[in-house]
C-alpha positions in Angstrom: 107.9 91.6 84.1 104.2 92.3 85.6 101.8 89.1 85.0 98.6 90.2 82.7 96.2 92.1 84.8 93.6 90.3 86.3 95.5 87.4 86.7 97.7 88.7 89.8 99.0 91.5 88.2 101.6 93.6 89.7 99.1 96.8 91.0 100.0 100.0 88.9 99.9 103.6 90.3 96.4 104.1 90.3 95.6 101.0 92.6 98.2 101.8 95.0 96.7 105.7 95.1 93.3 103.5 95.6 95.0 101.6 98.6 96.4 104.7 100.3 93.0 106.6 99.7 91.2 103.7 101.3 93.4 103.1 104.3 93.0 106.7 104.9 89.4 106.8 105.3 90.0 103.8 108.0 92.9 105.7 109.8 90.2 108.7 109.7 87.0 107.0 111.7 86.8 107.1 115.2 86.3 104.0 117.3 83.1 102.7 117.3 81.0 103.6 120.6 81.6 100.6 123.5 77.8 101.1 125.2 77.1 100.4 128.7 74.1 98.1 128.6 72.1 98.6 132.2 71.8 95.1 134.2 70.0 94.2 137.1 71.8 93.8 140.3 74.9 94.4 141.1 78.2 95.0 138.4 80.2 92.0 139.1 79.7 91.6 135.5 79.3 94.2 133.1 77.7 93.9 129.6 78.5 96.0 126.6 77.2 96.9 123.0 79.9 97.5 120.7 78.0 99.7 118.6 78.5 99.4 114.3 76.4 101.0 113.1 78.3 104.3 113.3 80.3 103.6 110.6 79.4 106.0 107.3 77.7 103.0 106.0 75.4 102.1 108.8 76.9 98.5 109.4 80.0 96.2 110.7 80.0 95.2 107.1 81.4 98.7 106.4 85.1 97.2 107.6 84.8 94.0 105.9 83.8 95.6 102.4 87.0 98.1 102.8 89.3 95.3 103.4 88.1 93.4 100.0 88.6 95.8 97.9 92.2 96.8 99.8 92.7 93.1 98.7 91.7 93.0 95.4 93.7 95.8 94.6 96.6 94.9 96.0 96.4 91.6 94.5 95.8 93.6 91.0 92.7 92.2 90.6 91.2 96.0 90.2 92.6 98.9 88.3 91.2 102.2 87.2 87.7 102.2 85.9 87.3 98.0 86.5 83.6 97.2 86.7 83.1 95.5 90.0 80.4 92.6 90.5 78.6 91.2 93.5 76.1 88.8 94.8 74.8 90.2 97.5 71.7 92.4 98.2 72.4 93.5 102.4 74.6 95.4 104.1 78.3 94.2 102.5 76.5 95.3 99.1 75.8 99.3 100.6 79.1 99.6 102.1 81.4 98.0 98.7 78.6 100.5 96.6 80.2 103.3 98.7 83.6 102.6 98.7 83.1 101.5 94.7 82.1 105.1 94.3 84.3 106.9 96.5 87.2 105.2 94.1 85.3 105.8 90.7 84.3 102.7 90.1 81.2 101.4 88.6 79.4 99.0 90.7 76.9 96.4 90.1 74.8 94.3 93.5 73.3 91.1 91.7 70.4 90.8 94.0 67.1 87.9 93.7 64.4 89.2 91.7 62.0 89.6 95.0 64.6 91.5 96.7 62.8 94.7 98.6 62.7 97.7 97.1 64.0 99.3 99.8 66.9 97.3 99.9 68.0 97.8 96.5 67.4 101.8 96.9 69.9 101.5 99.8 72.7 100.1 97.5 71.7 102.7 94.9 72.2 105.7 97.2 75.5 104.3 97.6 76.1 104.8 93.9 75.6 101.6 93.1 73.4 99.6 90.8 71.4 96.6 91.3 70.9 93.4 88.6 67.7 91.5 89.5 68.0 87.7 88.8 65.6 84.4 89.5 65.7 82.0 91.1 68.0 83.8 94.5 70.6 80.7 94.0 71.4 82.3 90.5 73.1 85.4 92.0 76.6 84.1 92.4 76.7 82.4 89.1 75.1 85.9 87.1 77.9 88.0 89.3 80.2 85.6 88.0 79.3 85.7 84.2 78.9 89.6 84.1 82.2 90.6 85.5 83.9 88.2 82.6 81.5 89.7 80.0 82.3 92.9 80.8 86.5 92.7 82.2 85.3 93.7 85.1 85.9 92.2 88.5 83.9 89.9 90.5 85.0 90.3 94.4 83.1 87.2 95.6 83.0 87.5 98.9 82.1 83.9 100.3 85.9 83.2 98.5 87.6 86.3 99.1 86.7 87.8 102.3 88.8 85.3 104.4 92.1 85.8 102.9 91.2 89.9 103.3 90.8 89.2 106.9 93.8 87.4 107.8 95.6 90.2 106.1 93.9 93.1 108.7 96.2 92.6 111.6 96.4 95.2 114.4 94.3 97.1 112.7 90.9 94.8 113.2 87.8 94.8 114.9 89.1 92.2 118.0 92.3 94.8 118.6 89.6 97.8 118.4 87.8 96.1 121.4 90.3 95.2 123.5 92.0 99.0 123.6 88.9 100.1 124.4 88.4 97.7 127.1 91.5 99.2 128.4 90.9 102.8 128.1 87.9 102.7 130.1 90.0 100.7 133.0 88.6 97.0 132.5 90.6 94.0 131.8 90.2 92.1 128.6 86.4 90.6 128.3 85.5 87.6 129.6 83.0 86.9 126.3 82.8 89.0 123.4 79.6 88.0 121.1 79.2 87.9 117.7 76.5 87.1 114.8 77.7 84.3 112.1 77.2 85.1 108.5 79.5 85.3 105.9 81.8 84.0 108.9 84.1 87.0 108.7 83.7 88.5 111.9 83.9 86.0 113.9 87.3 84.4 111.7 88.7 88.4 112.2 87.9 88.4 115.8 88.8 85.0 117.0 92.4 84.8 115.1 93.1 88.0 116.7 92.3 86.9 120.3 94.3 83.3 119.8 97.3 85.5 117.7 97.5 87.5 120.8 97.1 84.7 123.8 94.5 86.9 125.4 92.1 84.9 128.1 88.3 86.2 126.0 86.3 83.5 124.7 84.1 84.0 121.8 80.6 83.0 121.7 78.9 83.5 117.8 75.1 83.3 117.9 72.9 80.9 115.3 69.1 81.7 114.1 66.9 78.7 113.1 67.8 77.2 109.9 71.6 78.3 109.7 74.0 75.4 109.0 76.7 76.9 111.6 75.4 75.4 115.3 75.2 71.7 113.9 78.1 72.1 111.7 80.6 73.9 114.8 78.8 70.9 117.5 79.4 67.9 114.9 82.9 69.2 113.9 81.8 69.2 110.2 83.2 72.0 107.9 80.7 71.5 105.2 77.6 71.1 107.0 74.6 72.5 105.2 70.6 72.5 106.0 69.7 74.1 102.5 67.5 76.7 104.0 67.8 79.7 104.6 68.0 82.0 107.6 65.0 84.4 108.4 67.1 86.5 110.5 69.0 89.4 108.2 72.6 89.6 108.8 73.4 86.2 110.3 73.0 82.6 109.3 73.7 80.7 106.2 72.2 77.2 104.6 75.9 76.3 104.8 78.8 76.4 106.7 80.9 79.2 104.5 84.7 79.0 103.6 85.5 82.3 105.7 83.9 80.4 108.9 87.0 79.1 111.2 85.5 77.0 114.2 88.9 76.6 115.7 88.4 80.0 116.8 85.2 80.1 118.1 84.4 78.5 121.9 80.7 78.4 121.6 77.9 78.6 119.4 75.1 79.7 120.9 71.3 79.2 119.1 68.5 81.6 119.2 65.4 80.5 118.4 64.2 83.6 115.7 61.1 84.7 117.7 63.6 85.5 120.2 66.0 87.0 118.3 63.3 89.7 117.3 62.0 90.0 121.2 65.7 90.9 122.1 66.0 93.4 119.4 62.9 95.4 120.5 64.3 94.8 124.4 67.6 96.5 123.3 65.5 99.7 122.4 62.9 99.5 125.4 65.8 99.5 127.8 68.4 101.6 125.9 66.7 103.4 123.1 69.4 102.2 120.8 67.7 101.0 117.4 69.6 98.0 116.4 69.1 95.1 113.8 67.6 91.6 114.0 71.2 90.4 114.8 71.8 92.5 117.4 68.8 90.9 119.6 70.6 87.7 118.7 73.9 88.7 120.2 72.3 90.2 123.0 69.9 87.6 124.2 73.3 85.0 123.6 75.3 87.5 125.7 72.3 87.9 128.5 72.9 84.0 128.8 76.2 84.3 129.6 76.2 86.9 132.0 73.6 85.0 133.6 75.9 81.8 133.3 79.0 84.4 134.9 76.6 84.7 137.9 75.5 81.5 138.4 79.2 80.4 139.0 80.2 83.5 140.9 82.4 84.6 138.4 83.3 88.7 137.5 83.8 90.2 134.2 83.0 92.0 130.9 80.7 90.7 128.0 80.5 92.4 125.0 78.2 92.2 122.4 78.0 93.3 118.9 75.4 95.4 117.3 75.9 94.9 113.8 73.6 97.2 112.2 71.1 100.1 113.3 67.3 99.0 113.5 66.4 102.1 111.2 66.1 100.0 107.6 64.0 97.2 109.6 61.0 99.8 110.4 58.4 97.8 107.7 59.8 94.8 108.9 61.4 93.7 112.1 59.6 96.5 113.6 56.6 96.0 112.6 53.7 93.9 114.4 51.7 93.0 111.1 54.7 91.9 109.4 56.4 90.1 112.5 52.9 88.0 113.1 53.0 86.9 109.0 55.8 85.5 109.8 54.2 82.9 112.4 56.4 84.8 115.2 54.9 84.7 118.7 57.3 86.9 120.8 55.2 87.0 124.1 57.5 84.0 125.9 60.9 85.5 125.2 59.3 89.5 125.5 58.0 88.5 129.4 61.5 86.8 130.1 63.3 89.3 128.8 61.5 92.0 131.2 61.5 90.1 134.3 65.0 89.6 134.0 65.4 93.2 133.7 63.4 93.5 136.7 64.8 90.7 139.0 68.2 89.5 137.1 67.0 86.0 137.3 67.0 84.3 134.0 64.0 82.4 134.5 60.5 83.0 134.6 59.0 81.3 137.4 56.3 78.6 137.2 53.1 79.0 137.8 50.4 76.7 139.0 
């Protein structure tokens, strides 16, 4: 006999028609675009941008919100018409909105009161509501509270989202990379670089390169603030600063359950004025708009081509651009707002360009 639902019930017809439906839309999408990013000198190494933000939702959270709910319902957790619940107010929020909606179910994005307008209208085009709650820490607890008030379902993704990971398979984000590596005739990469939030991408990406004895490393870049560099260096799982990360997209105030350092080779941190100096360098160079995370991964994977060269070494970097720069206009973008922030970009903007120029690393000194 079936176990009560919501309590790991057996999934009926209409969550298994919900599985199918949503594994279709992932058999549908094309790869996501492998970019040639243009380096100085010559091409012993080669850096590319693995480009997210293609996906229908704009963001690499897009995969990681599909595979939730592919959990939850197989798990029973969600059946026709369950109200669905979530703290979260970024880009995991837009994409479970859209696939909430796409299976008829009513969604609801507990967000902190101060939350951007524009942020909240993003989940809401998506189909999806947003509850506004104070103080921000309040969030998880509110999610919690309305999805037993209601019988609805709270996906909670800082628990969830690693067990949905481990249960992708061929079918992740790591695999993705590595057949296009070999479609456009280049062996496996040397480094492939990665944000660190939630810890999801780099858990899904580094299990798959150890599951499948492949020689790429994986570097995961850290903003200021974010518990992840200190907790990864100091081999402590809980570490926590209890601040949080200025950077959208990537770092946490603690190290979060999906996060699996055994996987990960090197944390690499990125001071935040650079982070937002990389971003804009992405676009001067490529014209690719990209999010704050993206200048992190790029500026980490700059480093380590440059580290590739130093040691005479050949190969392929990749680097992952999370997110397109397009909801970060007022913000990111933005002069005024980037120099209320106390962010002086002018060191890491000058050695960004004269490495574009020269392909040396370093600025020189001057007397």
């Amino acid at each position: 006999m079936a176990r009560e639902f919501g309590v790991g019930a057996v999934p009926g017809r209409w969550a298994r028609s919900a599985v199918s439906l949503l594994r279709g839309t992932r058999a549908e999408e094309a790869a996501t675009p492998l970019r040639r990013f243009p380096l100085p000198g010559d091409s012993s190494v080669e850096l590319f941008v693995k480009d997210e933000s293609v996906h229908p939702t704009g963001s690499l959270k897009h995969r990681f919100a599909r595979s939730l709910l592919v959990d939850a319902l197989e798990r029973g957790r969600i059946d026709e018409g369950t109200p669905l619940f979530e703290a979260t107010s970024g880009n995991l929020a837009v994409a479970e909105a859209y696939f909430a909606t796409m299976l008829g179910l009513p969604y609801t994005a507990v967000i902190p009161e101060r939350t951007a307008a524009a942020k909240a209208a993003r989940i809401e085009e998506q189909g999806g509501r947003c509850h506004r709650v104070d103080p921000p820490l309040a969030v998880y607890e509110h999610a919690a509270r309305l999805a037993r008030e209601s019988g609805g379902y709270h996906l909670d993704h800082l628990h969830t989202l690693a067990g949905a990971v481990d249960r992708e398979g061929e079918s992740d984000l790591a695999a993705e990379i590595l057949r296009q590596c070999e479609q456009i005739d280049r062996p496996v990469p040397t480094w492939i670089v990665a944000g660190v939030g939630t810890g999801a991408t780099s858990r899904s990406i580094g299990r798959h390169l150890r599951a499948h004895h492949t020689d790429t490393r994986l570097a995961v870049v850290d903003p200021e603030h974010s518990a992840y560099f200190a907790g990864w260096a100091t081999d402590t799982p809980d570490y926590a600063t209890g601040m949080p990360s200025r950077i959208d997209g990537i770092g946490r105030p603690r190290v979060e359950p999906p996060f699996d350092p055994d996987v990960v080779d090197l944390v690499i941190p990125v001071l935040d004025a650079t982070t937002v100096a990389a971003m804009r360098h992405l676009h001067d160079i490529t014209g690719w708009l990209a999010g704050p995370s993206s200048g992190a991964t790029l500026f980490g994977a700059l480093q380590l081509v440059a580290r590739m060269r130093e040691h005479g070494e050949s190969g392929t970097v990749i680097a992952l651009q999370a997110d397109s720069g397009t909801p970060y206009a007022d913000t990111f973008y933005n002069d005024t707002w980037v120099a209320s922030r106390g962010w002086d970009l002018s060191h890491p903007t000058a050695l960004l360009r004269y490495h574009a120029d020269t392909g040396i690393w370093t600025l020189p000194q001057h007397s």
